[in-house]
N, C-alpha and C positions, 0 to 999 in steps of 0.2 A: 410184389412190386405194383402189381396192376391196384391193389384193394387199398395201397398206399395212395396211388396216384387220386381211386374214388372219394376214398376221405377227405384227400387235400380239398377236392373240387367240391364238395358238400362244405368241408368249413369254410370255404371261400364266400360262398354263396349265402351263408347263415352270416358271416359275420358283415359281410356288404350289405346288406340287408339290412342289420341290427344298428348298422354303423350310421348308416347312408338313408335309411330311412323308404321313404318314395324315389329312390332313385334308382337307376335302373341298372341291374349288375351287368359290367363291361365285360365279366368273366362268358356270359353267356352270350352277350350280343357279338361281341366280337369273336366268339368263337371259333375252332372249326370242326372238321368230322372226328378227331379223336373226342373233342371235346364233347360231344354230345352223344356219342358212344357210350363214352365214361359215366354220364350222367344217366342215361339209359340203362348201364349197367348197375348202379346203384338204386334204382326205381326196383329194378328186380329184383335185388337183395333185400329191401326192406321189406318185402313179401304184402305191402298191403294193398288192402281192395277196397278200390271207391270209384265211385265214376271221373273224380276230378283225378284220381293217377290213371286210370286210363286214357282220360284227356291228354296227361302230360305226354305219356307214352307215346301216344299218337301224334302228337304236335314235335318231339324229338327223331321220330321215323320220319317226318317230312323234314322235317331239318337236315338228317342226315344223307337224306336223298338230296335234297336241293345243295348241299355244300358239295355235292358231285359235280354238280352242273354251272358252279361258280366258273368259268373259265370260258373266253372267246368261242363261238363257233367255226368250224371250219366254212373260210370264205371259198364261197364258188367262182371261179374267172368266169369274167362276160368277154364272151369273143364278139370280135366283130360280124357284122351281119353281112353277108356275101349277093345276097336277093331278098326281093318283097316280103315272102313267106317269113323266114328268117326276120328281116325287119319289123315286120310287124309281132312276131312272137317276142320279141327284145322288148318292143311300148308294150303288147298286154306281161310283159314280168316286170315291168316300170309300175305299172298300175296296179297290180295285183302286192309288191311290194309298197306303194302308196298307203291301200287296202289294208294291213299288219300293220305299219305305221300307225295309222288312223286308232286300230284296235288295240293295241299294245298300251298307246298315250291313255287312251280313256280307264285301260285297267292299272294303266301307272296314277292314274288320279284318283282313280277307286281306290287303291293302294292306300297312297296318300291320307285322304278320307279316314280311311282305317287306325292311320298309326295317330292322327291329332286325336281320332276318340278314346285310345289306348293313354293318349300321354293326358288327356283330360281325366281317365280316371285313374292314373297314377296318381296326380297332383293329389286328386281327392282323400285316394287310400293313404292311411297312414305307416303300410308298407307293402311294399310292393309282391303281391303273392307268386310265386313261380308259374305257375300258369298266365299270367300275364307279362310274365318276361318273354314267357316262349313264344307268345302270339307275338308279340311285339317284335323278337327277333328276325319269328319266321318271315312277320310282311317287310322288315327292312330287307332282307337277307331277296325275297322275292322283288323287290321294287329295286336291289342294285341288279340283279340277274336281269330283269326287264328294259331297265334304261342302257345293260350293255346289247340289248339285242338291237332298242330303236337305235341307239347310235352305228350298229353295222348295217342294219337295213338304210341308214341316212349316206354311210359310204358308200353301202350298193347303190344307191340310188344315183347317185354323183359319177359311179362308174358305167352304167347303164346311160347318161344323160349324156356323157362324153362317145361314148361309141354309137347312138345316133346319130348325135352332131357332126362324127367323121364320116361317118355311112351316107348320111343321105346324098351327097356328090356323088359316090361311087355308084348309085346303085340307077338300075335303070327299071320307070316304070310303066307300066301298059296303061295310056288313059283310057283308055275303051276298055279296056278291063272292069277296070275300075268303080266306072261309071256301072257297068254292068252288074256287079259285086253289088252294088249302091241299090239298086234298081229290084233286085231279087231280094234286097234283103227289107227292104220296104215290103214288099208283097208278102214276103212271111211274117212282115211285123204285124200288116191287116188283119189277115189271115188270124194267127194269134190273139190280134185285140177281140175279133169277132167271137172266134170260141169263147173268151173268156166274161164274156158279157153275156151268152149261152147259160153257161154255165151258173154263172152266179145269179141268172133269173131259175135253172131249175132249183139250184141251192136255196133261192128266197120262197119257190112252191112248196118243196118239200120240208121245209119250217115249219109253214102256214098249216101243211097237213100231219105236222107230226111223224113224217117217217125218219125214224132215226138210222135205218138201213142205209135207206136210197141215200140221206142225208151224208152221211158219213162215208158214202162213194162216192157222194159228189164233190164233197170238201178234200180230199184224198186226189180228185182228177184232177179239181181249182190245181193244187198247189204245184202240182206236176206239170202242170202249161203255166201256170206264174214262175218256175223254174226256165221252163222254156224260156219264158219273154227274156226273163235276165241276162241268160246265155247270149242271146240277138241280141242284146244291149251293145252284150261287150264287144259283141260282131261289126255292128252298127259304128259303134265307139272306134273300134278300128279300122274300119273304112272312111271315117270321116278325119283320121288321121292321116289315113295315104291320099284325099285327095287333098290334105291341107299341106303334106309333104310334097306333091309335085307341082303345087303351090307356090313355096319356097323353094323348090327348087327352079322355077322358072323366074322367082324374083318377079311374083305378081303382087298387084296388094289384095285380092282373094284370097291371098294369106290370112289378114287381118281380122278379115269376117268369118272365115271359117275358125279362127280361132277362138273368136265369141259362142259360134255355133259349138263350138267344143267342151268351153265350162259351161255355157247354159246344158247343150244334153249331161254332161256328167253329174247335174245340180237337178237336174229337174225329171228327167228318164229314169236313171239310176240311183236319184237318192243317196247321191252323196256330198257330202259337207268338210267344214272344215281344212284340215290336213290335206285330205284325196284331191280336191280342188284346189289346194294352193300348189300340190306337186303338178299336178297337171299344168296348169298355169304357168307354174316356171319352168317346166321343162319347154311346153312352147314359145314363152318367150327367150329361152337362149336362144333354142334355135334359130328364130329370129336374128338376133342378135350375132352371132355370130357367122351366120349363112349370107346377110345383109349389112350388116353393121349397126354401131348403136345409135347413129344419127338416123339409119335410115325407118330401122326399127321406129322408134320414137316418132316420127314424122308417118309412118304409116297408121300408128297405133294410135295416136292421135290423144286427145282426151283421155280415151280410154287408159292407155298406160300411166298419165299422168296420174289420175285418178287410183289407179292399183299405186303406183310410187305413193303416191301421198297418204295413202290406208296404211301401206307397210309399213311408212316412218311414222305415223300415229299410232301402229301396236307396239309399234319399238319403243317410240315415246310414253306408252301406257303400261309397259311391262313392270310388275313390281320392281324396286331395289329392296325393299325393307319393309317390316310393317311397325306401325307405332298404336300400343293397345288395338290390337285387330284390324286395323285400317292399312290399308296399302299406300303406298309411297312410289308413284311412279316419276322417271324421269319428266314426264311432261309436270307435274302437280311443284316439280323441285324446282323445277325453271320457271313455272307460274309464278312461285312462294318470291322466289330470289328476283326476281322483276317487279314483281307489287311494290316490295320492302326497299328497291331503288327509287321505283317513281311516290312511293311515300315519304322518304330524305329527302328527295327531291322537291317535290310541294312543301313539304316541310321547312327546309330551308329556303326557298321562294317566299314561303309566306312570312319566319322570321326578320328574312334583308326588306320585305316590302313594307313590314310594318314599323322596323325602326326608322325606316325614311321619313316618315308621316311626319316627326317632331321636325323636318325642315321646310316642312310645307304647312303645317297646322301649328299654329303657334298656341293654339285651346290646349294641347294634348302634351300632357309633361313627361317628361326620361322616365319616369317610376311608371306611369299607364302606361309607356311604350312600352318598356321589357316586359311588363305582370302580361299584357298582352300577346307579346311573341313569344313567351316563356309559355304563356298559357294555352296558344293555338297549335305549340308545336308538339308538345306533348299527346292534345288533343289526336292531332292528325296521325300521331306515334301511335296510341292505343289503338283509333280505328281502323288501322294498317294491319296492327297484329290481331284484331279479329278476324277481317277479311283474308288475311293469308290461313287462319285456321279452318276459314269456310273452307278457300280452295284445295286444301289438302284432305279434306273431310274427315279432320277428326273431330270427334265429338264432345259440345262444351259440357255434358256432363262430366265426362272423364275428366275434362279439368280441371272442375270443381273437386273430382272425385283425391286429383293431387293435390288439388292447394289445398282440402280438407288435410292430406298427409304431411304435407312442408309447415303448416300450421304449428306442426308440434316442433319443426325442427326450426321453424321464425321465435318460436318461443324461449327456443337456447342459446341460437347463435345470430340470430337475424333482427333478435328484438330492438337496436339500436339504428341498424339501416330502416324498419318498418316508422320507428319510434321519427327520426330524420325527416324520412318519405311526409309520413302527417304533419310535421311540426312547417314543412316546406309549404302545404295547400293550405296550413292555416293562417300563416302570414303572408301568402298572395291574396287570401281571400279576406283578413283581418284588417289589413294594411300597418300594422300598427310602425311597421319595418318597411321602408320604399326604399326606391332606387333614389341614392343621392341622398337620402337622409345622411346626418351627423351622428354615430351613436359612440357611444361609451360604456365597454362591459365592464373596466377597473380604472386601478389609475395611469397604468402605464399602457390601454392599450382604446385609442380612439380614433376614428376616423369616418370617411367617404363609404357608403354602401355603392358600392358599383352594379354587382349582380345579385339574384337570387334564384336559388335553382333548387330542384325537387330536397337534394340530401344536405345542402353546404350555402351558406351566401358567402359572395368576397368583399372585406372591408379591404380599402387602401389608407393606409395611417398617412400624415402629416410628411412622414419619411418618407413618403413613396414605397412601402414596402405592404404589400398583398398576403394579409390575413385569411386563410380559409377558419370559417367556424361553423360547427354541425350546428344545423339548425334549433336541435330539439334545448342548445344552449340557450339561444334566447329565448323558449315557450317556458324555459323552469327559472332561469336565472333573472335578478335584475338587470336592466336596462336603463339607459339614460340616453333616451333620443332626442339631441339637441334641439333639431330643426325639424321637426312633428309638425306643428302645424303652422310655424313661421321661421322665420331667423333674427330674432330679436329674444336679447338676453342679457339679465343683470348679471355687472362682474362686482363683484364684492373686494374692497382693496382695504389692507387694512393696514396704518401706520401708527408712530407714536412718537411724543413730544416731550420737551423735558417739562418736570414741574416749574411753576412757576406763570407759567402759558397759561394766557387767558383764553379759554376755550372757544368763543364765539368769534373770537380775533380768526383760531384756527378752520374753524368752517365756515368764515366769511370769507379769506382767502381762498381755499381753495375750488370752494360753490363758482367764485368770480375766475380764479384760473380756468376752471372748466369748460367756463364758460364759452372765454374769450380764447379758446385754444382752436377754435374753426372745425376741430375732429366733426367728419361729416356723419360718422357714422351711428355718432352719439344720440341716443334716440331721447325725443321729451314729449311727454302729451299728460293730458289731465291726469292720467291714473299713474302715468309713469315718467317720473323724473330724476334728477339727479337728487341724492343728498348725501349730506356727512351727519355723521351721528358718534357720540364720544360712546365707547363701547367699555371702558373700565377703567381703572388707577392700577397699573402695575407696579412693579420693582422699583423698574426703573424710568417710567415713563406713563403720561396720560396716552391712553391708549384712543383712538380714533377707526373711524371703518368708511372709506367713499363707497357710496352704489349709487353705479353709472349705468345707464342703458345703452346698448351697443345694439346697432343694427347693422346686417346685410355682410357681406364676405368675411367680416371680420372675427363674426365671432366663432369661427372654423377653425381660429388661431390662438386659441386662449392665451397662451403662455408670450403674445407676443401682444395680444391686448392690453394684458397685464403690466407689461415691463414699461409699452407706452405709458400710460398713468402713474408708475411709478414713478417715473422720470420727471411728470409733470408736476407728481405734490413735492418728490423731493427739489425742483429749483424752486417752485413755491416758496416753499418754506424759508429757502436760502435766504431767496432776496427781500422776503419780508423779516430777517434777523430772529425768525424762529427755531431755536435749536431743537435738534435732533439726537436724542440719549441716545446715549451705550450704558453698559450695565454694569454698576455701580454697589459696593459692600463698605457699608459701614462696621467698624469692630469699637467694639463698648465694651471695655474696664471697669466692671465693679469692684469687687477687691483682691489683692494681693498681699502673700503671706510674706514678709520680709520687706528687703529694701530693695528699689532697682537701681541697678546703676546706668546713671544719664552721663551722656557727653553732647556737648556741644561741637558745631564747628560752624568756625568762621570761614568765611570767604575773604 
């Protein structure tokens, strides 16, 4: 059963592998101690010898040990401290758990470190070797063991900070002691710096002469009294916490200052950073806090507190959420991004309301250069928005070059029309050949009012009141017929017909003089352009005729109603000078018939 269970876990492993490529078999990572027992056992059956299966070997021995150790520690109860001694033994295992903390994070990051260069050269490999599964295992497998210990050292910590904070009421302390403790331990700190500056002048003699004996005793004593000082650190360290404690406990603001005096010596004596200092810190300030209150706290602490509040909410605010191609994404850079991209709408639309006002004050500046204008500035304001939010988030415009060089391919399949839009839009704001307000005509049934133009689509309003969108890149390929380009003056062409027999200069005598005398103001006449009539052919049924009239100004927006007027006008024209008006007419012509027909008559 057992050498059943080995093989499964070997084809497991080969076909994940073969399957999946660079990816990483789940059978191993998530494994447990049977699991790499098994696979250990099957190392040894295959009997072979290389350094890279003794690697593995080794790397599943630590495996199998560390899936021992997967599991909670046993937590220690912190009693409460009953006197000083006690007291203060409770803050040095506050600190000394700070200490681990501090240690633990840096190798949880080392960790870390680890597994991206692991998953960097999986990507690479084009499959993933067993030896790099394992390592890759063991550091996850190590970095979850790790973060469950900072997180019980974070509980200790929090249980430790609370039976302070009950204790220090309770506990009664000797200030002459104290002082004294204080007073002795300075003396041994002198004392200490003295030798140690002894020392490291005979340490720099016997450099100079080459004894590597003497040398080597004296770097040996150096380190034994730099042990020393450490030790008075922490001593030090916890006497300037019991006088900061009977401090707060008298509800002085000596509190305050000795609590400065507390992270400067932890930062600057001790050489500690980071983590050690911010637990220090907050453990003084609850206390504070809760022995005084939070107003009072605050109003002691003064700047100072403000100043740590406002750092903590800027790490808070600067902690990753996400990263976008290697770049971090903090809550501050999100709230940056989303406030530029409001006060950029904002100018934006400011600037489009203030420039379509212009046409009610500036009578120079026409509807079509007002909108190509606010169509064009707000756009403007759009793109230099979306630069500046890419600054703030710091990604990098290679990289975007690096996508739109990708999306390239995929504008080419499915985007080529919106791209195609896009251009067809800055050519006709920039071409003009299409304004605002012009009259255009794409067919027969569909003409009107340019209202808008916008990057993908302009809006025509027909005649009917009914709002046309049309993709731009229609009018950059299609014909066009824009009315009113460069004026509003336009010949309508009307064409009628008369019966034979009409004397044809009769008929465009009358009607030239109707036209004339009809007041229509909109009729246009100058040297080059006038009204005339012109006999255009002899049809079927009628001498055929054509008016062309020039028409200026609102009207000729209305063709179909230009039209009907002049129609109206040649047909009473015509009336009342007794010229008729054909309808269509067939004559039938008999040449011969075979037989006889028969005719009847009838009378009336």
């Amino acid at each position: 059963m057992a050498k059943l269970i080995n093989v499964f876990l070997l084809y497991v492993l080969i076909v994940s592998t073969l399957l999946f490529g660079a990816d990483l078999n789940t059978t191993i990572v998530n494994g447990d101690k049977s699991t790499y027992v098994a696979l250990y056992k099957q190392l040894l059956a295959d009997k072979k010898r290389s350094d890279e299966v003794s690697l593995q070997k080794t790397l599943l021995n630590k495996l199998i040990k560390l899936s021992e150790l997967q599991k909670p520690l046993p937590q220690k109860s912190v009693t409460l401290p009953n006197d000083r001694d006690a007291y203060l033994h409770l803050f040095n295992t506050y600190l000394d758990n700070a200490i681990q903390t501090q240690q633990l994070t840096l190798k949880l990051q080392n960790n870390s470190d680890k597994i991206k260069t692991l998953h960097s050269e999986i990507e690479k490999q084009k499959r993933a070797t067993l030896t790099t599964e394992l390592f890759y295992t063991l550091y996850t497998k190590e970095q979850h063991l790790i973060q469950m210990h900072i997180d019980q050292l974070k509980s200790r910590a929090k249980e430790i900070k609370k039976s302070l904070i009950k204790a220090l009421p309770l506990i009664r302390f000797d200030t002459q002691a104290v002082q004294k403790l204080q007073q002795k331990l300075d003396t041994k700190r002198l004392e200490l710096e003295v030798n140690i500056q002894q020392l490291r002048i005979k340490k720099e003699r016997y450099t100079l002469l080459e004894q590597s004996k003497n040398l080597q005793m004296i770097e040996e004593k150096l380190q034994r009294v730099i042990k020393k000082r450490a030790k008075l650190h922490q001593q030090e360290l916890g006497a300037l916490f019991l006088h900061f404690s009977i401090a707060l406990k008298n509800k002085e603001d000596a509190a305050f200052t000795i609590h400065k005096e507390i992270v400067s010596f932890v930062e600057l004596k001790m050489n500690y950073s980071g983590l050690v200092i911010d637990a220090i810190d907050e453990l003084l300030s609850d206390m504070e806090k809760h022995l005084l209150g939070a107003v009072a706290a605050f109003q002691g602490k003064g700047l100072q507190e403000f100043q740590i509040q406002v750092k903590n909410l800027w790490d808070i605010s600067n902690q990753t959420l996400f990263t976008i191609n290697k770049t971090s994404i903090s809550i501050f850079k999100l709230t940056m991004s989303v406030l530029i991209f409001i006060f950029g709408f904002i100018i934006g639309s400011f600037y489009k309301r203030e420039i379509k006002k212009l046409s009610l004050h500036n009578s120079t500046l026409t509807s079509s250069t007002r909108i190509l204008l606010a169509n064009l500035g707000y756009y403007a304001i759009f793109i230099i928005t979306f630069f500046i939010v890419l600054k703030v988030l710091g990604i990098d415009l290679s990289s975007i070059a690096l996508v739109a060089g990708a999306l390239s391919v995929g504008i080419g399949f499915g985007l080529q029309n919106i791209i195609s839009n896009f251009v067809s839009g800055i050519i006709l704001m920039v071409e003009r050949s299409v304004k605002i307000g012009d009259y255009i005509q794409l067919d027969e049934n569909l003409r009107g009012h340019v209202t808008d133009i916008k990057m993908r689509s302009i809006t025509v309003n027909t005649n009917s009141n009914i709002d046309v969108i049309i993709p731009n890149q229609d009018l950059i390929q299609n014909r066009v017929i824009n009315w009113t380009m460069n004026d509003k003056i336009r010949r309508f062409e009307i064409p009628f017909g008369v019966a034979y027999g009409t004397d044809p200069q009769k008929v465009i005598d009358v009607i030239l003089k109707a036209v004339e005398k009809s007041n229509y103001e909109d009729v246009y006449v100058s040297s080059e352009r006038y009204t005339r009539v012109i006999m255009t052919g002899m049809g079927d049924s009628s001498v055929d005729f054509e008016l062309f009239v020039w028409v200026a100004g609102h009207e000729v927006l209305y063709p179909k109603r230009t039209t009907s007027r002049f129609l109206v006008l040649i047909y009473n024209t015509l009336y009342e000078n007794g010229i008729e008006i054909p309808f269509p007419q067939q004559d039938l012509h008999i040449r011969s018939v075979d037989g006889s027909l028969p005719v009847s008559l009838q009378t009336s």
